[in-house]
Every structure is written in structure tokens, then in C-alpha cells.
C-alpha positions as CSV (number, residue, x, y, z in Angstrom):
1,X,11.1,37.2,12.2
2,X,8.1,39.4,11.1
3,X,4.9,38.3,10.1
4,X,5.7,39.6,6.9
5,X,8.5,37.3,6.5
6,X,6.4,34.2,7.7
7,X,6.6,31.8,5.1
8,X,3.2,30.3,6.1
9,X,1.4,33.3,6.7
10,X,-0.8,33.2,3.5
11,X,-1.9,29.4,3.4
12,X,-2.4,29.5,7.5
13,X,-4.8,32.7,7.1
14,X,-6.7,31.5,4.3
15,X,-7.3,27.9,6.1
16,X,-8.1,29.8,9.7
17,X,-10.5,32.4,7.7
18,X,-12.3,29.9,5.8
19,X,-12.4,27.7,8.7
20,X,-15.9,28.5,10.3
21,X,-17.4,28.3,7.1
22,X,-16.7,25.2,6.0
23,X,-17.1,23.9,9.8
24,X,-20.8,25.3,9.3
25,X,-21.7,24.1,6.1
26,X,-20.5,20.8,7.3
27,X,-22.7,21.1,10.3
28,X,-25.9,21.8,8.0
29,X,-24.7,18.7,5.9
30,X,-24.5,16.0,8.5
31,X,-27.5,17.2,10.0
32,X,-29.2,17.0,6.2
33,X,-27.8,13.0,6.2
34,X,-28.1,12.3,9.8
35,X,-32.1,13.1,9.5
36,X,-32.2,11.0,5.7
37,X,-30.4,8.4,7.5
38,X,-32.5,8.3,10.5
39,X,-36.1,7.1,9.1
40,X,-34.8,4.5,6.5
41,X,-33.0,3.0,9.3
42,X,-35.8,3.1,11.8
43,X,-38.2,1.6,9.1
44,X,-36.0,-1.4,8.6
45,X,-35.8,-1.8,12.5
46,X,-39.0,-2.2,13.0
47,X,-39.3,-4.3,9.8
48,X,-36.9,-6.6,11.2
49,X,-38.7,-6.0,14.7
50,X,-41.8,-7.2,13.4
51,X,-40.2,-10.2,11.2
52,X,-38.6,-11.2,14.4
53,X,-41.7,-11.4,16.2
54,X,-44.1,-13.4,13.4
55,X,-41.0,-15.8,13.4
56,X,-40.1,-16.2,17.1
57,X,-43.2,-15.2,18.8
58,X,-42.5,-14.5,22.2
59,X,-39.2,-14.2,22.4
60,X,-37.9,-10.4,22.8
61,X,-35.6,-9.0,19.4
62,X,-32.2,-9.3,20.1
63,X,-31.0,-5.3,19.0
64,X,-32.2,-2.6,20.2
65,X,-33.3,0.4,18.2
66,X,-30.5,2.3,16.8
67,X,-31.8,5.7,17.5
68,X,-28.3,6.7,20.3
69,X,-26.3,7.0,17.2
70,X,-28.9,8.7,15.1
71,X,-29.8,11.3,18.2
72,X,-25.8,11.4,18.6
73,X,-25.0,12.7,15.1
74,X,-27.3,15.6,15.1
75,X,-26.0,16.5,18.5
76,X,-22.7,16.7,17.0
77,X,-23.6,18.3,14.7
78,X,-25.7,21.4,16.4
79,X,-22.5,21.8,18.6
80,X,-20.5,22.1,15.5
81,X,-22.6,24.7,14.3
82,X,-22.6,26.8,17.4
83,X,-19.3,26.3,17.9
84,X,-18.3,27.6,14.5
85,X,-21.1,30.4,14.7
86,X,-20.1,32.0,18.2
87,X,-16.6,30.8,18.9
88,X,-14.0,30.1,15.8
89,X,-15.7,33.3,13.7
90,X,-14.8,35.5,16.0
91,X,-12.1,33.9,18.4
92,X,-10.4,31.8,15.2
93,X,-11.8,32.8,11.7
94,X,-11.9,36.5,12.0
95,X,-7.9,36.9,13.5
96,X,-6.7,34.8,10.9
97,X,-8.1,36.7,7.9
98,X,-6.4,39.9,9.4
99,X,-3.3,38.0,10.2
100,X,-3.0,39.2,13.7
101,X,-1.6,36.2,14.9
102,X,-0.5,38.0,18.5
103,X,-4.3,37.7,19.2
104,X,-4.3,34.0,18.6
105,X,-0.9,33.6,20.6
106,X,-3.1,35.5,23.6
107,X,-6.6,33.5,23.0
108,X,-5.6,31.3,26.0
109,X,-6.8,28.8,28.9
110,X,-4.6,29.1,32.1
111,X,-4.2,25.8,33.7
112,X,-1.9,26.0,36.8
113,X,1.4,27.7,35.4
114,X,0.5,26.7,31.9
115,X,-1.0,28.6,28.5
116,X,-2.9,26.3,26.3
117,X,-4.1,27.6,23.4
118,X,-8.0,27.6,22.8
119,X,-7.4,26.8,19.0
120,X,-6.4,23.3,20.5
121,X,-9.2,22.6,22.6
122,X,-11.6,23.7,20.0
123,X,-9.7,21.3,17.5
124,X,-10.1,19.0,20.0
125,X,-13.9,19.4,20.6
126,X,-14.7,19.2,16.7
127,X,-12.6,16.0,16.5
128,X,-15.4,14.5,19.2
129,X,-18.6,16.4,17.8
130,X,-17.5,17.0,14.2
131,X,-18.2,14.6,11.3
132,X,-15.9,11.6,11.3
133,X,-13.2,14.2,13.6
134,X,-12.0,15.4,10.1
135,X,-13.5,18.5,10.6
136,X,-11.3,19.2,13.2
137,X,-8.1,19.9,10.9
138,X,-9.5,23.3,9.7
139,X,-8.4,24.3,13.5
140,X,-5.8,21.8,14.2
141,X,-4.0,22.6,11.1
142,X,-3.3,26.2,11.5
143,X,-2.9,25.8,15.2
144,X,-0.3,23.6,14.8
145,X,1.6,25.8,12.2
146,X,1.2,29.0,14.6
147,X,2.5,27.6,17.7
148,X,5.3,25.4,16.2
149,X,6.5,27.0,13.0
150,X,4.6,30.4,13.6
151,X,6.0,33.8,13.2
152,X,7.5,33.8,16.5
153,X,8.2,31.4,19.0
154,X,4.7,29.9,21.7
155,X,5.2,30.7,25.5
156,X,3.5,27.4,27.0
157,X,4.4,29.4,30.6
């Protein structure tokens, strides 16, 4: 089967060439609402901080600040932007678009006698750092159709 005959060529490029873009813009958005999120939330902390103390003076406030899962988000979201800038672009996005899907089959790790392919791992890392791991289809998705319903069949060996 050629590429030509693929049925899922067209929907699989498009999805892999759009894929760093809409990684990065989601990157610049949940850094824009991680940073709203942040001071509104460490305002009421120390609100509720201070109400704590007037009321129970003395006695330390039971929660601490927040500020891990604040600080965590933008982290996530930084990687994602690298990630997307200097990795799928070039490695992911950019093969894709041209369709030259034998580059993708050879974009691998070599782990012992095994092939994995990086579009898995990097699917993988943008389910941890991405927003909510949805992110991590724009990857995953065409991944998944290349190396089990691509145009030819995945050598894990």
C-alpha cells in the first residue's frame, strides 16, 4: 500500500502539521490563566490566613499556601512550549505536512532490541506537562494511526 492510497493520509497530516501550533498557543494560554489564577487565589489565602489568625490566635492555619500547583502549571506549561517550539515542529509537525511518513517510522528511541517511536513519548510527556493531558492527542492521535493503521506496517524490532 502506497502513501497515496492511505486512507488516512489527509486527516493524519493536517492533525500532525497543525499540531505544534495549537500545542503552542495552548502553552501561551495556560500560562495567561495560570498567572490570573495565581494572585486571586493567593489574595484569598492570605485573607483566610489572616481571618484565621484574628479568630484563633495562636494557633498555626491549617493549609498551606497553594502556590505548588500554581508554580506547577506554568512549568507545564514552558515545557509545552519548548517542546512544541524545538521538538514536534521539526521532528513531528514539519514530516507530517510533507507526508513523509518513512521519517516518522525512523524518528526512534532504541531500548534494548526495541524501536519506540518518539511521537509516543512526546505524547506521553504533553499528557504530564500539558493542560489537563488533552493536549497530548494532537501527537497521540496521529501516532497511533501511523503505527497501527499507517501506510505500511511499524517494525517494533
Amino acid at each position: 500500500m502506497g502513501e497515496s492510497e492511505w486512507k488516512h493520509a489527509g486527516w493524519v497530516s493536517s492533525l500532525g502539521k497543525w499540531a505544534w501550533i495549537i500545542l503552542f498557543v495552548l502553552g501561551i494560554i495556560h500560562i495567561i490563566v495560570g498567572l490570573a489564577t495565581a494572585i486571586p487565589l493567593i489574595v484569598a489565602w492570605e485573607n483566610a490566613r489572616a481571618a484565621w489568625v484574628l479568630a484563633f490566635p495562636g494557633t498555626p492555619f491549617p493549609t498551606p499556601m497553594p502556590i505548588g500547583n500554581l508554580i506547577w502549571n506554568i512549568i507545564g506549561a514552558v515545557i509545552s512550549i519548548v517542546v512544541a517550539l524545538f521538538i514536534i515542529r521539526p521532528k513531528f509537525s514539519k514530516p507530517c505536512g510533507e507526508k513523509d511518513w518513512e521519517a516518522l517510522y525512523g524518528w526512534t528511541l532504541k531500548l534494548g532490541g526495541a524501536k519506540v517511536p518518539w511521537m509516543f513519548i512526546w505524547g506521553i510527556v504533553y499528557a504530564i506537562f500539558g493542560w489537563y493531558s488533552w493536549p497530548a492527542i494532537f501527537v497521540l492521535l496521529p501516532a497511533i494511526m501511523l503505527i497501527f493503521a499507517g501506510p505500511r506496517k511499524y517494525e517494533w524490532k
